[in-house]
C-alpha positions as MATLAB code, in Angstrom:
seq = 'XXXXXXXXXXXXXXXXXXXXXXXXXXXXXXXXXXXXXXXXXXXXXXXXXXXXXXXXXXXXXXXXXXXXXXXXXXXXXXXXXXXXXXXXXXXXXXXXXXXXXXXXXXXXXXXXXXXXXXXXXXXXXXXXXXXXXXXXXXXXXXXXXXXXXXXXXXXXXXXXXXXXXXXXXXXXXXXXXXXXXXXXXXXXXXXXXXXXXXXXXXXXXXXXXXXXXXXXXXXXXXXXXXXXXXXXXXXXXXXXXXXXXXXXXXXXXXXXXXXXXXXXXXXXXXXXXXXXXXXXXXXXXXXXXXXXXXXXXXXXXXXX';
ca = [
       6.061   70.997  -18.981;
       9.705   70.203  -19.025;
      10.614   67.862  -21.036;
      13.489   65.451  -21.108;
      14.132   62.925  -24.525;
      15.358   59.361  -23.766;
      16.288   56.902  -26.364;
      15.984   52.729  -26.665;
      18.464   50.569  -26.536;
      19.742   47.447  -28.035;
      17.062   44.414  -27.853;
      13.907   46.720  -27.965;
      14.079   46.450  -32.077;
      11.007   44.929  -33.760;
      10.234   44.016  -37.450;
       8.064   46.360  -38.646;
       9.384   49.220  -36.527;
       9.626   52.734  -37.919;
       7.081   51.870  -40.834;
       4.418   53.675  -39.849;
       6.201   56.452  -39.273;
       7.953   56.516  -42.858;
       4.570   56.538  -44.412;
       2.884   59.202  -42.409;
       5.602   61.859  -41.291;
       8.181   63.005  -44.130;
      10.445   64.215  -41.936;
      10.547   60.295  -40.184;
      11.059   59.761  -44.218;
      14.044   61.731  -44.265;
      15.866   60.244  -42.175;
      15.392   56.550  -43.362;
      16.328   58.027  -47.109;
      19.429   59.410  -45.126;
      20.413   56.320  -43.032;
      19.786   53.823  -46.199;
      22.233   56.291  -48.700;
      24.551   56.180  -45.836;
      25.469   52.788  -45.257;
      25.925   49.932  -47.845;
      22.897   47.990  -46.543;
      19.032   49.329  -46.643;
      18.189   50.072  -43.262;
      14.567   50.903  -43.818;
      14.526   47.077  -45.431;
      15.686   45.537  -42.562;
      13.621   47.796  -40.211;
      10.418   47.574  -41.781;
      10.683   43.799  -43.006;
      13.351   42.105  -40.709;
      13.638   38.858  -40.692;
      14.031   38.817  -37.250;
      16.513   36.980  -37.265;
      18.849   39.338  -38.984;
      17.347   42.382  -36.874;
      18.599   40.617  -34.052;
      22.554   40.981  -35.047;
      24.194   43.899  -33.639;
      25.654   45.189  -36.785;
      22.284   46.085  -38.355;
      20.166   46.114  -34.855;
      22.146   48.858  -33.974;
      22.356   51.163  -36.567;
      18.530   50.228  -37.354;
      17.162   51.615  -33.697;
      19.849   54.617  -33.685;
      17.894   55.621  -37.414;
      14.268   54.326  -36.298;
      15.037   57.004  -33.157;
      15.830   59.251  -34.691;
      12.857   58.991  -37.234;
      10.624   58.936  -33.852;
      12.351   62.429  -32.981;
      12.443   64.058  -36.032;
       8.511   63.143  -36.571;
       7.729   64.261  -33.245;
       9.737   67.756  -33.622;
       7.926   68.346  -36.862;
       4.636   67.855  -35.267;
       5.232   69.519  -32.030;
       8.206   72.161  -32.306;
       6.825   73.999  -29.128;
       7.917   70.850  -26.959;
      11.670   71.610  -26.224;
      13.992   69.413  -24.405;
      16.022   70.505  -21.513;
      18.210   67.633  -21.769;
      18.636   64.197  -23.493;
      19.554   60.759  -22.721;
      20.151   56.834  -24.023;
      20.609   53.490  -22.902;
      23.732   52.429  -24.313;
      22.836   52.094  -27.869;
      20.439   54.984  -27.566;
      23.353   57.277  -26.124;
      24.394   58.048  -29.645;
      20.986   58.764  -30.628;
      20.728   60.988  -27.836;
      24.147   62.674  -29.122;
      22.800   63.370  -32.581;
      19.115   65.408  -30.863;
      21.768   67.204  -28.546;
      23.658   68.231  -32.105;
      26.758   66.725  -31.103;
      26.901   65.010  -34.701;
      25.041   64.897  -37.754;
      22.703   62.025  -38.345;
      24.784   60.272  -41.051;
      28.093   60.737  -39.070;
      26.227   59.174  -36.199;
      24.973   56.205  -38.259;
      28.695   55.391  -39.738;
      30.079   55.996  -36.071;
      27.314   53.077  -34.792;
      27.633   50.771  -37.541;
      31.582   50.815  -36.592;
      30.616   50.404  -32.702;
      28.591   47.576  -33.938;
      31.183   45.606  -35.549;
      33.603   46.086  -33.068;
      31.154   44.824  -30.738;
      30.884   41.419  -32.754;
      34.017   40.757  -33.007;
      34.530   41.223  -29.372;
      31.989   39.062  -28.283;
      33.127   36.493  -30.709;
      36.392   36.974  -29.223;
      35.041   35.442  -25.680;
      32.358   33.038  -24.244;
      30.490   36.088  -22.590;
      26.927   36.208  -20.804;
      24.599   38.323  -19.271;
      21.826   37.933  -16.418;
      19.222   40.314  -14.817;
      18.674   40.360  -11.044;
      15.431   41.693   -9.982;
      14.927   42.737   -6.355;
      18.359   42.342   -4.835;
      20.476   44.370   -2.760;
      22.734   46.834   -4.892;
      25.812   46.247   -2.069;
      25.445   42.487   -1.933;
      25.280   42.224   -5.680;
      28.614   44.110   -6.258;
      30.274   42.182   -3.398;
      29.587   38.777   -5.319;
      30.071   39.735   -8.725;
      33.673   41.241   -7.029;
      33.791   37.569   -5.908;
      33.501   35.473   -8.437;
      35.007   38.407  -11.018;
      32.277   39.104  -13.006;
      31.021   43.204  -13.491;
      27.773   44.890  -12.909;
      26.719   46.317  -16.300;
      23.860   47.753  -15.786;
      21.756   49.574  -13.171;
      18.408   50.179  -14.809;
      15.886   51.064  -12.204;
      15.697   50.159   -8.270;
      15.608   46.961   -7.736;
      17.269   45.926  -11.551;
      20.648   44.864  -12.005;
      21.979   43.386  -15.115;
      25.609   41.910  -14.334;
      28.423   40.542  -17.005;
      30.759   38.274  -18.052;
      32.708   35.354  -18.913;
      29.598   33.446  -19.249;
      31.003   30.574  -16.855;
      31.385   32.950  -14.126;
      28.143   34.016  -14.847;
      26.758   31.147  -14.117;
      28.472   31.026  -10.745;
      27.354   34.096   -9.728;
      23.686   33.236  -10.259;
      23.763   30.449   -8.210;
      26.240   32.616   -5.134;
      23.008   35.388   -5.369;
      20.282   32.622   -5.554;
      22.110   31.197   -2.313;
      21.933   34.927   -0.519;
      18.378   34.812   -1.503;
      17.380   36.588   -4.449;
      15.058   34.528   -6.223;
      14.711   36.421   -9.584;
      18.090   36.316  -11.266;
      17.646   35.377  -15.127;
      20.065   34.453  -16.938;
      19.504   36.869  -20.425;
      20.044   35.473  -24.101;
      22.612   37.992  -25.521;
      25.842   37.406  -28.190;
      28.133   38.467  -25.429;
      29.507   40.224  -21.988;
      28.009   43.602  -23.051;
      29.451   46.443  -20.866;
      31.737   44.399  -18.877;
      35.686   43.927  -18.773;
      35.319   41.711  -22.112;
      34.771   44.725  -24.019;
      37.309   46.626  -23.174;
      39.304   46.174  -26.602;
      35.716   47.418  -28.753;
      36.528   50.824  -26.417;
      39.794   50.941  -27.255;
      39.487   50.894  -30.872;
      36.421   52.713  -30.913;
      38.105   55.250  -29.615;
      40.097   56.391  -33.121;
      36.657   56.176  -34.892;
      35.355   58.740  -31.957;
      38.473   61.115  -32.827;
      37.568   60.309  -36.384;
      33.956   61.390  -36.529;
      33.168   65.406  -36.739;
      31.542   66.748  -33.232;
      30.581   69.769  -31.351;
      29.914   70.503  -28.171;
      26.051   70.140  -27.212;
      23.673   72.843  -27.610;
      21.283   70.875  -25.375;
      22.581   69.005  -21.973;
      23.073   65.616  -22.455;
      23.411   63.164  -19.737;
      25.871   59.856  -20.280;
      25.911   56.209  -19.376;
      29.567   55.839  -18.041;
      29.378   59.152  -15.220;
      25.161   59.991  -14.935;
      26.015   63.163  -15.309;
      26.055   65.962  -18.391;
      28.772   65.876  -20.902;
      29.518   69.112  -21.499;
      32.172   68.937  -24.381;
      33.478   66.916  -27.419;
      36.688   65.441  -25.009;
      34.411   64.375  -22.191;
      31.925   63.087  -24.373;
      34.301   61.257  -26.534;
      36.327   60.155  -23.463;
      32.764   58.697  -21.834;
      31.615   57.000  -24.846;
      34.832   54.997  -24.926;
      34.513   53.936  -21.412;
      30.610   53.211  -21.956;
      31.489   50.155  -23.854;
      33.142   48.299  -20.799;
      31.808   49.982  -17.638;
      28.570   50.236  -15.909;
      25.777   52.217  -17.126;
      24.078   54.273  -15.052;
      20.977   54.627  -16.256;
      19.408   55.412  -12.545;
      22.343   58.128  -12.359;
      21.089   59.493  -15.733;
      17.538   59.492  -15.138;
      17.487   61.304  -11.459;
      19.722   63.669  -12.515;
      17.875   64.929  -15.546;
      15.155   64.727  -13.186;
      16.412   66.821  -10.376;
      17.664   69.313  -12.791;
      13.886   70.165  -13.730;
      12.577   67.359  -16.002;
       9.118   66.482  -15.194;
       7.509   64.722  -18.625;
       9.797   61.789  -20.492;
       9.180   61.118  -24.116;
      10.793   57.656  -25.336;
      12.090   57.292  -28.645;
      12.822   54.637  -30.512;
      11.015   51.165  -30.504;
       8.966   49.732  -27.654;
       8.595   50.874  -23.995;
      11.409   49.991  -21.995;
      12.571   53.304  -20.570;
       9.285   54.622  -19.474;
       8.809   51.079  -17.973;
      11.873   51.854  -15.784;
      10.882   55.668  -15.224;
       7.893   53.974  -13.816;
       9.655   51.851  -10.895;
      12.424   54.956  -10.194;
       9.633   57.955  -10.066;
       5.746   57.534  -10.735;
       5.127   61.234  -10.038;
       7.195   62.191  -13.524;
       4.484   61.534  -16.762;
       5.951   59.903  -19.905;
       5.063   59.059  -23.207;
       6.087   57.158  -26.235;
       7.210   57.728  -29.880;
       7.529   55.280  -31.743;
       4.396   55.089  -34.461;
       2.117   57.324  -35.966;
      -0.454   56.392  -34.042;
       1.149   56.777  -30.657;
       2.823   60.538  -32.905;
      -0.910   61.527  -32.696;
      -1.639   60.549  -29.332;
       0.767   62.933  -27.723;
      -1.364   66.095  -25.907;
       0.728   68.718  -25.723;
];
């Protein structure tokens, strides 16, 4: 087996998430006793208990899934330290988590360096009317030619056949309706607080930038394959560089994926909460096996 490590991103969190874990697997523990001496807000509270509503908001959703992944992959290592990855990978969000199993930062100065990217994140979309939709089935080169068209970005290209695009949520709209009239049927307008990973972020790059310089790094001791290029960054400037571009640009998650996979990866384990990346994995390449981490039970369920 050779494994690669993905990890969720933003809008997979659920109340309850990482509980199990915390209760079962004391190295899962550690890390929520980290993450909640960290920050100035109890993560495992909000993780474990929610509401919702408050698990929702970027600027405790995100540092909550970066520390519930983390929990998943420090559980998982404890249990199985044969099972060695030959590179990692995130969606968006997940990148830093991703960062922190390559050992390009320590846990807590990846939690601080989140909870900053969250904030600047909020204010950005508060800044602008942004919005987000998902188009399911379309052609990649028509897609970019209207969102070119009526000035909206493409922010994300998850698997064959999904692309999320963003924007001023106006021109949003207009682009749904140009791609429903060139015939794709399944474009869905997404409920999000803003133009994630389009031009409207650009200033949350920009200033997250000096908190990137800021926060201690090293280059990775395992390959670890970014959003902004789908390919390996290899040291702390391209990393740093990347993650600052992330914010506004497309992510590649496709790129990412193939990549780790033509370099040797054959088995994907997901951490973090739910199942969204191996439910990608499954409509770019059925022939690679997956699994899940992200309870005890589905901890014990892992044959390896």
């Amino acid at each position: 087996m050779k494994a690669f490590f993905v990890f969720s991103g933003q809008g997979a969190q659920a109340v309850g998430m990482g509980q199990s874990l915390y209760e079962t697997s004391p190295a899962a523990k550690a890390i929520f006793d980290a993450a909640d001496a960290t920050l100035e807000w109890k993560v495992s509270e909000v993780c474990f208990n929610g509401p919702a509503e408050k698990l929702t908001e970027s600027r405790y959703c995100q540092p909550a899934i970066y520390t519930m992944s983390c929990a998943a992959l420090e559980a998982f290592k404890a249990k199985y330290p044969a099972v060695k990855a030959i590179g990692n990978a995130g969606l968006s969000l997940g990148e830093y988590a991703a960062m922190y199993a390559s050992g390009v930062f320590s846990f807590e100065d990846g939690l601080k360096l989140v909870a900053k990217r969250a904030e600047l994140m909020d204010a950005a979309c508060q800044a602008s009317d942004g919005g987000m939709a998902s188009v399911l089935g379309g052609d990649a080169a028509v897609i970019a030619e209207v969102c070119e068209a009526c000035d909206v970005d493409v922010a994300n290209f998850n698997s064959p056949g999904q692309i999320v695009i963003s924007g001023d949520k106006a021109k949003v709209s207009n682009t749904v309706a140009q791609l429903k009239e060139r015939g794709m049927r399944k474009v869905i307008p997404l409920k999000v607080a803003g133009a994630f990973h389009s031009r409207l972020m650009a200033t949350a790059g920009r200033q997250l930038r000096e908190v990137l310089e800021a926060t201690p790094m090293q280059d990775p001791t395992i390959p670890v394959y970014q959003n902004f290029s789908g390919k390996t960054g290899n040291d702390v400037a391209t990393i740093i560089d990347n993650l600052e571009a992330q914010v506004a640009s497309s992510v590649q998650w496709v790129s990412c994926v193939e990549t780790m996979i033509a370099d040797g990866g054959d088995t994907m384990f997901e951490f973090g909460p739910g199942a969204v990346l191996t439910g990608l994995l499954r409509r770019t390449d059925k022939s690679v096996s997956f699994s899940n981490i992200n309870s005890a039970e589905t901890l014990d369920a892992v044959n390896d």
